[in-house]
C-alpha positions in Angstrom: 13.6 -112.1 54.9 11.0 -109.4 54.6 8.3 -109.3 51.9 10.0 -105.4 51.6 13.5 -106.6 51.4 12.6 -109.7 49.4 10.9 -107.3 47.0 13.9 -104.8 47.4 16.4 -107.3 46.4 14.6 -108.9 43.4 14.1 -104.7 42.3 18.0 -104.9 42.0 18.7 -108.1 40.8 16.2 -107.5 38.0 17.9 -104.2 37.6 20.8 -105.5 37.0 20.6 -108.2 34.9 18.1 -105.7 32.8 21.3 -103.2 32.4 23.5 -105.8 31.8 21.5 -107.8 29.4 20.1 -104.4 28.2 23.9 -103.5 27.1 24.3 -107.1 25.8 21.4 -106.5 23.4 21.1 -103.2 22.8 23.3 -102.9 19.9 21.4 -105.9 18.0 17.7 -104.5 19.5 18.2 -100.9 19.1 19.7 -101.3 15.8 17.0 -103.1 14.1 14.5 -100.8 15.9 16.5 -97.6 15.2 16.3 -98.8 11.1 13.0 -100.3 11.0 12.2 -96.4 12.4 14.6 -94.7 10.1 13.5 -96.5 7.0 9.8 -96.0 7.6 10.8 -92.0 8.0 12.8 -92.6 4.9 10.3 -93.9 3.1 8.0 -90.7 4.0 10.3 -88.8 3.1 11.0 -90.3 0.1 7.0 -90.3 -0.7 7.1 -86.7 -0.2 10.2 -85.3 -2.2 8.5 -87.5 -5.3 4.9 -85.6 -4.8 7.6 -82.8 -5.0 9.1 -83.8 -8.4 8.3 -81.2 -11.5 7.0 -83.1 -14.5 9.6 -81.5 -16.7 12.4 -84.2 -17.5 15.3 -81.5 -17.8 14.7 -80.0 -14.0 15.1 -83.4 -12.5 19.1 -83.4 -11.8 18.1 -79.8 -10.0 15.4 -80.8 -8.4 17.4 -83.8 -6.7 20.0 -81.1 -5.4 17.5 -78.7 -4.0 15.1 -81.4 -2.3 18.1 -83.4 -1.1 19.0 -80.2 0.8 15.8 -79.5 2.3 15.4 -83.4 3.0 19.0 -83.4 4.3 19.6 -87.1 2.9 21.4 -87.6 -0.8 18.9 -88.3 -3.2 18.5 -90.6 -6.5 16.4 -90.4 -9.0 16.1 -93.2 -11.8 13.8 -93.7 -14.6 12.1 -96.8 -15.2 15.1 -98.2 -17.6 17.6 -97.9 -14.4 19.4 -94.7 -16.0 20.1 -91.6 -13.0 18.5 -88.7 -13.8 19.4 -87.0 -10.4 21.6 -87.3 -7.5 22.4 -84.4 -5.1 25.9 -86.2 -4.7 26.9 -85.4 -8.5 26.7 -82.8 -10.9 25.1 -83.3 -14.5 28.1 -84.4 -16.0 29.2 -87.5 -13.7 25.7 -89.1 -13.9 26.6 -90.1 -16.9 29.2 -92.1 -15.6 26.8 -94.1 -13.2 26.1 -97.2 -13.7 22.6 -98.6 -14.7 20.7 -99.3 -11.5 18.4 -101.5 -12.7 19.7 -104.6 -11.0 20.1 -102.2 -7.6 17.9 -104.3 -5.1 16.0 -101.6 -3.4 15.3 -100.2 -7.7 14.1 -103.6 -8.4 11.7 -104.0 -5.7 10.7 -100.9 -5.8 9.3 -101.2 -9.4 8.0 -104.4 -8.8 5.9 -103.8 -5.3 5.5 -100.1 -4.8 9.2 -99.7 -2.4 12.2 -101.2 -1.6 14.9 -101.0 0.8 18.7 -102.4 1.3 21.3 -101.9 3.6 25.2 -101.9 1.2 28.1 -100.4 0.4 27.9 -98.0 -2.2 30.2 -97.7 -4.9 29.4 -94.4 -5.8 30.2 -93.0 -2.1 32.2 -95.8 -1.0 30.3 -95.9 2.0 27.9 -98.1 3.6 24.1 -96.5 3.2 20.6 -97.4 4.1 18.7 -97.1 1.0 14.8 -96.5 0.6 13.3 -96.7 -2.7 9.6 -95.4 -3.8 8.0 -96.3 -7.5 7.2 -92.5 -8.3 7.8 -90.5 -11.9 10.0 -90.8 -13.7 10.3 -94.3 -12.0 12.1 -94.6 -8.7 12.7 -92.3 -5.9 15.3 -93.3 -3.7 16.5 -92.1 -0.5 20.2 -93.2 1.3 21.6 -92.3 4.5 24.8 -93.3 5.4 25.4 -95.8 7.9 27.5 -93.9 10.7 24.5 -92.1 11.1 22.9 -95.2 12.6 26.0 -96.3 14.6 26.1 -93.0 16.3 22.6 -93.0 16.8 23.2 -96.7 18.5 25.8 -95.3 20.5 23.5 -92.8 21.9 20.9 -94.8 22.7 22.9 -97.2 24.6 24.2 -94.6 26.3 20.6 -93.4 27.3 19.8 -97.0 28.2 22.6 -97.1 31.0 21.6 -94.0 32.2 17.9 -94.9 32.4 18.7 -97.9 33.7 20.6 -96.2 36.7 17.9 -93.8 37.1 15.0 -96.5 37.0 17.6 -98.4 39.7 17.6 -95.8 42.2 13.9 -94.7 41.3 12.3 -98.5 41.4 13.6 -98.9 44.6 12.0 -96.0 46.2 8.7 -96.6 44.2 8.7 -100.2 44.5 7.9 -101.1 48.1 5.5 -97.9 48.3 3.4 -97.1 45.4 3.8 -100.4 42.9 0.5 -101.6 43.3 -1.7 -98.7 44.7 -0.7 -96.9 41.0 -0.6 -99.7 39.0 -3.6 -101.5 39.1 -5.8 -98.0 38.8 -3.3 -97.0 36.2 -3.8 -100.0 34.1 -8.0 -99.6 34.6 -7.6 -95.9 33.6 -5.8 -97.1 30.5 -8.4 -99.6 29.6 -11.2 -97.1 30.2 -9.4 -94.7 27.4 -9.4 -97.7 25.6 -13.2 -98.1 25.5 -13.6 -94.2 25.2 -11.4 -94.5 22.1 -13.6 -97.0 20.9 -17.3 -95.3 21.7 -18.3 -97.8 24.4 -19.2 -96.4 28.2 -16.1 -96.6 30.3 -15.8 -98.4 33.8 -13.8 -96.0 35.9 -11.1 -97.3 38.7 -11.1 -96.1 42.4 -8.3 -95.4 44.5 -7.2 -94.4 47.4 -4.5 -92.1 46.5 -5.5 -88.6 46.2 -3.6 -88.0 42.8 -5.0 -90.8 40.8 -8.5 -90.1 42.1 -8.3 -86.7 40.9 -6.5 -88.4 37.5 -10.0 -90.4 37.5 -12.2 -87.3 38.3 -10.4 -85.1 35.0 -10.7 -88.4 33.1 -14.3 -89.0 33.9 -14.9 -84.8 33.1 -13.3 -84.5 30.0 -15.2 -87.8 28.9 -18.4 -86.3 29.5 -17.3 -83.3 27.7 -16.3 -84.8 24.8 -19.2 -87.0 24.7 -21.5 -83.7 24.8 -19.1 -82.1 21.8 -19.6 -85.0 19.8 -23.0 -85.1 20.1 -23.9 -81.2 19.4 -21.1 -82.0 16.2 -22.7 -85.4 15.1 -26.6 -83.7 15.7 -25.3 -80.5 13.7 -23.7 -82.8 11.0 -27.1 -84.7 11.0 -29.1 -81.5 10.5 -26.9 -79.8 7.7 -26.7 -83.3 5.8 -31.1 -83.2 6.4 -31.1 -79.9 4.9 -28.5 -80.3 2.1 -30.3 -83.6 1.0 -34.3 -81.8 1.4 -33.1 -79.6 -0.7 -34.5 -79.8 -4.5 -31.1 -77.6 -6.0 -28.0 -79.7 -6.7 -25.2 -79.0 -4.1 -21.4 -79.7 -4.3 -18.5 -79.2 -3.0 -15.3 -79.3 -5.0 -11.4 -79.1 -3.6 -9.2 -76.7 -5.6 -8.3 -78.6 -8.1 -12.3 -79.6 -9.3 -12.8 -82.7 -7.4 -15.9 -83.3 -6.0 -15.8 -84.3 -2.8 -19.2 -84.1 -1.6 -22.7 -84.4 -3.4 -26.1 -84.5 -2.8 -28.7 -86.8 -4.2 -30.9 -83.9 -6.3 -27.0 -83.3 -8.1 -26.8 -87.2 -8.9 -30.5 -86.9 -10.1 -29.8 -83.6 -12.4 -26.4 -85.6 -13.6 -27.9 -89.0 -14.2 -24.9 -90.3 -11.6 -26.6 -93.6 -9.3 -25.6 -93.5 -5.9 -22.2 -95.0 -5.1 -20.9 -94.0 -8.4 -17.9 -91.5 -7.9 -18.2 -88.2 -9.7 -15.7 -86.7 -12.6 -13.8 -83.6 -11.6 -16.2 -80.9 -12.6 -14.4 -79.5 -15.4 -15.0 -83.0 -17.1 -18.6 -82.6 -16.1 -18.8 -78.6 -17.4 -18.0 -79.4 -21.0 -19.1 -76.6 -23.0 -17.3 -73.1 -23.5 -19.5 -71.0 -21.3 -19.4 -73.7 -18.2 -16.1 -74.4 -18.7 -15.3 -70.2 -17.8 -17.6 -70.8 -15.1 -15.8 -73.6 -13.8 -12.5 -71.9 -14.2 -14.1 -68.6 -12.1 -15.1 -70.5 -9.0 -11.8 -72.3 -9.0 -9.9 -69.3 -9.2 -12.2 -68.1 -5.8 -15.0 -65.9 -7.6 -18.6 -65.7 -7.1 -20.4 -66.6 -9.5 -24.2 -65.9 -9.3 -27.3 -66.8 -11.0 -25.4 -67.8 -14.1 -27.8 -70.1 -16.5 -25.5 -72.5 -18.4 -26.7 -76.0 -21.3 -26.1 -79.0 -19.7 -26.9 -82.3 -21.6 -30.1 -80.1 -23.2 -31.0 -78.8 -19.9 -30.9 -74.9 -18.4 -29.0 -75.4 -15.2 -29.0 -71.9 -12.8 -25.2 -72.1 -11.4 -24.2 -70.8 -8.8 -21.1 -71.0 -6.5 -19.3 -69.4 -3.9 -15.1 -70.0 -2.9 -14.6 -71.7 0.2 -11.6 -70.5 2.1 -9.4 -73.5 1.9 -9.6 -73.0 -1.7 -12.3 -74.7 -3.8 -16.0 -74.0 -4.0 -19.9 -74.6 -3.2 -21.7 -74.8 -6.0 -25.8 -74.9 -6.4 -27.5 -76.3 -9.7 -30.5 -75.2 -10.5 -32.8 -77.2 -13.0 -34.8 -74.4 -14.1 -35.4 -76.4 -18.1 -39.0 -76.7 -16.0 -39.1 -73.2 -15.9 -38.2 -72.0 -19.1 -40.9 -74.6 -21.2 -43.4 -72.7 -19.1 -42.6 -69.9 -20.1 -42.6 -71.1 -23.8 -45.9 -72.5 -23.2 -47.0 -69.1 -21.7 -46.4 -67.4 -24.7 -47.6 -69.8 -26.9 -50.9 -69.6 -25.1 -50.9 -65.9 -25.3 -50.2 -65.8 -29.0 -53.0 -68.5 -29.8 -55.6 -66.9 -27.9 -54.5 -63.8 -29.8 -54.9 -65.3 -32.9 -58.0 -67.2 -31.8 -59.6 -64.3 -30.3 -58.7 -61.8 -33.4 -60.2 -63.7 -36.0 -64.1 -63.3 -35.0 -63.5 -59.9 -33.5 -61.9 -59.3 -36.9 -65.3 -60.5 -38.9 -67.3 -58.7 -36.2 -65.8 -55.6 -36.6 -65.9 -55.6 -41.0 -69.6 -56.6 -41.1 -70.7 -54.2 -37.6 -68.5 -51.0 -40.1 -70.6 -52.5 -43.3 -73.8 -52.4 -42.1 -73.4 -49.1 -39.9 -72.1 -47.4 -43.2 -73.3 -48.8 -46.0 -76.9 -49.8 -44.8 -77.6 -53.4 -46.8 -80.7 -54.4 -48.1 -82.1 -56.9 -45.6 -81.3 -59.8 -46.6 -77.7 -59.1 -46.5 -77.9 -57.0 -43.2 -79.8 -60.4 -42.2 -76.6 -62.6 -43.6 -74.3 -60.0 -42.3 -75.6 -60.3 -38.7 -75.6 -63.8 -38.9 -72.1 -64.0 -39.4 -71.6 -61.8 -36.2 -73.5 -63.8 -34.3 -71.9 -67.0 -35.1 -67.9 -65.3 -34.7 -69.5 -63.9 -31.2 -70.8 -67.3 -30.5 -67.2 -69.1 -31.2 -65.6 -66.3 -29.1 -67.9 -67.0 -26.3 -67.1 -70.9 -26.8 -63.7 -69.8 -26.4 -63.9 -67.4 -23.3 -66.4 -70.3 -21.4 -63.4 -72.9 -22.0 -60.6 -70.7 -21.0 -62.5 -70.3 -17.9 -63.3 -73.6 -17.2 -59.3 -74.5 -18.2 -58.1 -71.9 -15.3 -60.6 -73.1 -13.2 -59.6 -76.7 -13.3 -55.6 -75.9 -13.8 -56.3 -73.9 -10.5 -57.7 -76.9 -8.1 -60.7 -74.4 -7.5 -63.4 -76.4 -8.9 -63.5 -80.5 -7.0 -65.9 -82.9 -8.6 -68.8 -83.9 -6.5 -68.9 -87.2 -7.0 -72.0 -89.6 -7.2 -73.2 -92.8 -9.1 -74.6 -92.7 -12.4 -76.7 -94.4 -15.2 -74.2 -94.4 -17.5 -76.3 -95.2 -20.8 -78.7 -92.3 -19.5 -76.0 -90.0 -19.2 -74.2 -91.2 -22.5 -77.4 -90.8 -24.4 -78.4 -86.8 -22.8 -74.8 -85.7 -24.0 -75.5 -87.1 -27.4 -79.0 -85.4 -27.8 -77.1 -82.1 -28.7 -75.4 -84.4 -31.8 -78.1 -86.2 -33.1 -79.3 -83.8 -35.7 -76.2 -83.4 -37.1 -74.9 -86.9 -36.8 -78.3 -87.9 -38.8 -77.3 -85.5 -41.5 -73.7 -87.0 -42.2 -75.0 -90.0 -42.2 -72.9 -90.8 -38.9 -74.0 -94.2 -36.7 -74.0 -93.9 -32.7 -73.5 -97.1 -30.5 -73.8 -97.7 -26.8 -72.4 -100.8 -25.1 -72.4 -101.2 -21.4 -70.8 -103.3 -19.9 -73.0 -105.5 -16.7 -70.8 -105.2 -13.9 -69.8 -101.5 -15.0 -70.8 -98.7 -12.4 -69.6 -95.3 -12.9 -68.6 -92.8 -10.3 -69.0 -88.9 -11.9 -69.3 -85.5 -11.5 -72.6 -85.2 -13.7 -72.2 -82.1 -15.0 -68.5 -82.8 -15.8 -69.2 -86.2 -17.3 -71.8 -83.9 -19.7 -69.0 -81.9 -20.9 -66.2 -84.3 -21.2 -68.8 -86.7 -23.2 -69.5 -83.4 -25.3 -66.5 -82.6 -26.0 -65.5 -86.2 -27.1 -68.2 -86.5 -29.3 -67.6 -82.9 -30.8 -64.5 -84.0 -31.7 -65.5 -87.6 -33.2 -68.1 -86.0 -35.3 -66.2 -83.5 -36.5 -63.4 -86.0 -37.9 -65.8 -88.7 -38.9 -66.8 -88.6 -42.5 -70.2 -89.6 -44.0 -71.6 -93.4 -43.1 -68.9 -93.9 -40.1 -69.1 -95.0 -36.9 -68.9 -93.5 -33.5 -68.8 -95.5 -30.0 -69.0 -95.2 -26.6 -68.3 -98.3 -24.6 -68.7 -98.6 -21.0 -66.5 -101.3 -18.9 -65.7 -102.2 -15.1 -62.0 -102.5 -14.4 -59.4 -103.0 -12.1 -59.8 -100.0 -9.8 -62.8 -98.3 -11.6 -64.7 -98.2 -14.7 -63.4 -97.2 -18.4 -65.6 -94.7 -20.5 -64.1 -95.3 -24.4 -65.4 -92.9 -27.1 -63.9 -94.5 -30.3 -64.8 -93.4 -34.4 -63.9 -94.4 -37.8 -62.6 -91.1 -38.9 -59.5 -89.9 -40.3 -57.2 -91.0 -37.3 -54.6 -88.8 -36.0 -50.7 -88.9 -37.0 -48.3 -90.8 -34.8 -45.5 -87.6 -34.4 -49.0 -85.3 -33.1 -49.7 -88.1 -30.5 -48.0 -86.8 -27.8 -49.2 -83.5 -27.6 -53.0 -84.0 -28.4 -54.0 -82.6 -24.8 -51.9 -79.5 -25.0 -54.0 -76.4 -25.1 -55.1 -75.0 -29.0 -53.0 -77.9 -30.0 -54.5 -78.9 -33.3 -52.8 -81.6 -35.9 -54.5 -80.0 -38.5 -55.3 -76.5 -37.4 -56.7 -75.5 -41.2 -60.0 -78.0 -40.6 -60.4 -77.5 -36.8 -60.5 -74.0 -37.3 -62.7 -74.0 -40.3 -65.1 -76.2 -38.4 -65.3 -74.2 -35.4 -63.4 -76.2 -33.0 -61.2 -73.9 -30.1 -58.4 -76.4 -29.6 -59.7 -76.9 -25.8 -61.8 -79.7 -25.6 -58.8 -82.6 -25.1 -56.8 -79.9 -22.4 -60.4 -79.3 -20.5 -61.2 -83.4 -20.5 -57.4 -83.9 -19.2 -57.9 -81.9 -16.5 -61.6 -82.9 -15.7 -60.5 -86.8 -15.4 -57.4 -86.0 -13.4 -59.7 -83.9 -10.9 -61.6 -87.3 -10.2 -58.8 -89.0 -10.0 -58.4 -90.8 -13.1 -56.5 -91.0 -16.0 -57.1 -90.6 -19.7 -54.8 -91.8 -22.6 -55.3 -91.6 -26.8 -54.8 -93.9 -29.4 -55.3 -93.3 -33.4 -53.9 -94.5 -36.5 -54.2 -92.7 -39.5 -57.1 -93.7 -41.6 -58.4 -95.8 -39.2 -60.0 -94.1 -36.5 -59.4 -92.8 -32.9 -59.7 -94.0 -29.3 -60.2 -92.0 -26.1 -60.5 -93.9 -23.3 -60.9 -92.5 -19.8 -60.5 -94.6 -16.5 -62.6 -93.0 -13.7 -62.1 -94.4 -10.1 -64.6 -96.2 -7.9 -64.5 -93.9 -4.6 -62.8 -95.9 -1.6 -66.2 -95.3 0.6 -68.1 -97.9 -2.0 -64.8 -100.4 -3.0 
């Protein structure tokens, strides 16, 4: 017998004992397919008419009716004691009369694992059903279909079976003998290239000689490429707007209508103190207050809201957000608490160099009117112009620091840097304070340390020594001490002016190198100082490169110590 008539009679010997074995089974097969299928729709379904449930107790029976109808199955509903709240197969009155489902099996395991199902008669129908039950509010959802609907849906299917078994008989043998293995075996390597395309990998592509599966191959092998090319301008444009997004130094969101965030940006964990990882609250339980809570409630509703500055745990966030047309909303924080202490300080500085600059003009003006009207003896005039000269003195002080202060807060002035004698240096700033130290009876020490080689713009390291010294001489009383003492360190050298004076409260600490900061204006101002000297030292050591810090305790002294760098051309 031929191979082709071999092959032909096994085609309809396997045929037949498919249909026949097919019909044999099909009733047992289908049926557990056709209700494995049916209760994993039901169970869908079920899922969904519960998401469809109102919260209100009293619309349940209702609600049953009218979901049952869209659903087209009967629908239970039981709360979590086993009483029916709803059936579409009775009115309000008869579910009273039902009894307690608690000990139903499908209720029971669906309150103890999520969902349950049974297959039983029903002795509220009197039918057999197919029963799905979800754990949903106000306890279970269930969903029943009646049994005949699976019988006839049995009886169809074996009846398709028969008929695609006689079609497959007299197809199989035509396609058997001539195309089996010229389809298959391309087929089955198409199917495993998909497979790897599915997956990401690079596909292996079959040949063939049949025209139809090499041009299967050739659309296969075209719409891969393609795809590959849309998923790489999607994945490189996904790449670029997450870049930006994240560069950016504003807090960015996106929220779904109902306020969840669902996507943030690391400056927005930053400004809300969120680590990364950690999901964030729906915005109206971050927007708290009154004001952000109607700002909140704006975007949500799909307005604009622009430029609209809001308190955030003590900060001045600029909010803005625009609707997205899905619903929900982009929104864009803007720390601006920066902003608005600068402008504080701004005015602040403007009002104390008013009141700093109005002062000597004040006395200038009063004793210039006095002596060009009244015309003093001259000893007076001689007093009088005194005066002026000393107020038009401190105002020059003032202007010459203000200068220098822009200068240095501008980055136009760079120290050039060179090696100095630190004792020699020490001891020429000093010179200007020796009369007056001698008169208060004020001691001046130098220590320097061996090892201890200082890097300094000279002319800088004048006026930060000057200004230091101004200070400790000013706050020292009679028979103290001042010191400057020069050490190497890790990274540099340390320059620490320290006196015995009346030491500086702990709350003023932190704001000692603010500009015209004074912790007790009355006696810096009656002793001429401008409230500049610690700001224009700050800035100075910073413009080398170093770092200067205070410490003082009242009564017993205070401490500036400065840490300037060794330049990296001589470490």
């Amino acid at each position: 017998m031929t191979f082709g008539a071999r092959l032909l009679l096994a085609m309809v010997t396997i045929l037949l004992v498919t249909v026949l074995g097919s019909m044999l089974a099909a009733e047992r097969w289908l049926r557990d397919s056709i209700e494995s299928t049916l209760v994993d729709e039901m169970q869908r379904q079920a899922r969904l008419l519960a998401a469809a449930l109102p919260h209100d107790a009293a619309e349940l029976p209702r609600a049953a009716h009218r979901l049952a109808a869209l659903g087209n199955r009967r629908m239970t509903i039981v709360d979590s004691t086993g009483v029916v709240v709803g059936d579409s197969e009775f009115d309000d009155p008869s579910l009273a009369l039902l009894d307690n489902h608690l000990s139903r099996p499908e209720i029971a395991e669906a309150l103890r694992r999520g969902w349950g199902v049974a297959k039983r008669y029903s002795t509220s129908t009197n039918r057999d059903e197919l029963k799905v039950a979800v754990h949903a509010w106000p306890g279970v959802v269930r969903i029943s279909a009646p049994m005949a609907q699976v019988d006839g849906v049995v009886v169809e299917a074996q009846r398709a079976v028969v008929v695609a078994a006689c079609v497959a008989l007299v197809l199989g043998l035509g396609l058997a003998w001539f195309g089996g293995r010229e389809v298959s075996r391309p087929l089955g390597q198409l199917a495993a290239a998909a497979r790897t395309v599915a997956a990401g990998g690079a596909p292996t592509y079959p040949s063939s000689t049949m025209p139809e599966v090499r041009q299967l191959v050739r659309a296969f092998r075209a719409m891969q490429e393609e795809l590959a090319t849309r998923m790489g301008d999607l994945r490189h444009r996904r790449e670029e707007t997450a870049a930006i997004v994240e560069s950016m130094v504003e807090g960015v969101a996106a929220v779904d209508p109902s306020g969840e965030v669902v996507f943030c940006n690391r400056a927005l964990r930053r400004l809300l103190d969120f680590d990364e990882g950690v999901s964030l609250p729906n915005l109206r339980e971050l927007f708290r207050t009154p004001d952000a809570r109607r700002i909140v409630d704006a975007m949500l509703d799909g307005e604009a809201v622009l430029g609209r500055e809001i308190t955030l745990d003590g900060r001045v966030v600029l909010v803005t957000a625009r609707p997205l047309p899905p619903g929900g909303a982009v929104v864009c924080l803007h720390d601006i608490t920066a902003l608005r202490r600068l402008e504080t300080v701004r005015r602040d500085f403007v009002a104390n160099v008013s009141h700093e600059l109005k002062t000597p003009l004040t006395s200038i003006a009063g004793y210039a009117d006095i002596l060009a009207s009244d015309r003093p003896d001259p000893d007076t005039a001689a007093r009088f112009l005194s005066v002026i000269r000393a107020n038009a003195s401190r105002m020059q002080y003032l202007v010459d620091d203000l200068l220098d202060l822009a200068r240095l807060e501008s980055g136009a002035w760079q120290p050039a840097v060179q090696p100095l004698d630190a004792r020699t240096a020490a001891e020429a700033a000093w010179a200007e304070f020796a009369a007056r130290a001698d008169a208060a009876g004020v001691h001046f020490d130098i220590s320097v340390g061996e090892r201890a080689s200082l890097y300094a713009d000279p002319e800088s390291l004048r006026q930060i020594l000057t200004n230091l010294f101004d200070n400790a001489l000013r706050y020292t009383p009679q028979g103290g001490r001042i010191r400057l003492d020069v050490q190497a360190a890790d990274g540099g050298t340390t320059v620490a002016v320290s006196d015995t004076g009346a030491g500086i409260p702990a709350e003023h600490l932190p704001r000692v190198f603010e500009r015209f900061y004074r912790a007790d204006p009355a006696r810096s101002r009656s002793q001429g100082g401008t409230g500049l000297g610690l700001s224009i030292v700050k800035h100075m050591v910073e413009a080398h490169g170093g770092r200067v810090d205070l410490t003082s305790a009242l009564g017993r002294g205070t401490t500036v110590r400065i840490l300037f760098p060794q330049p990296r051309s001589t470490a």
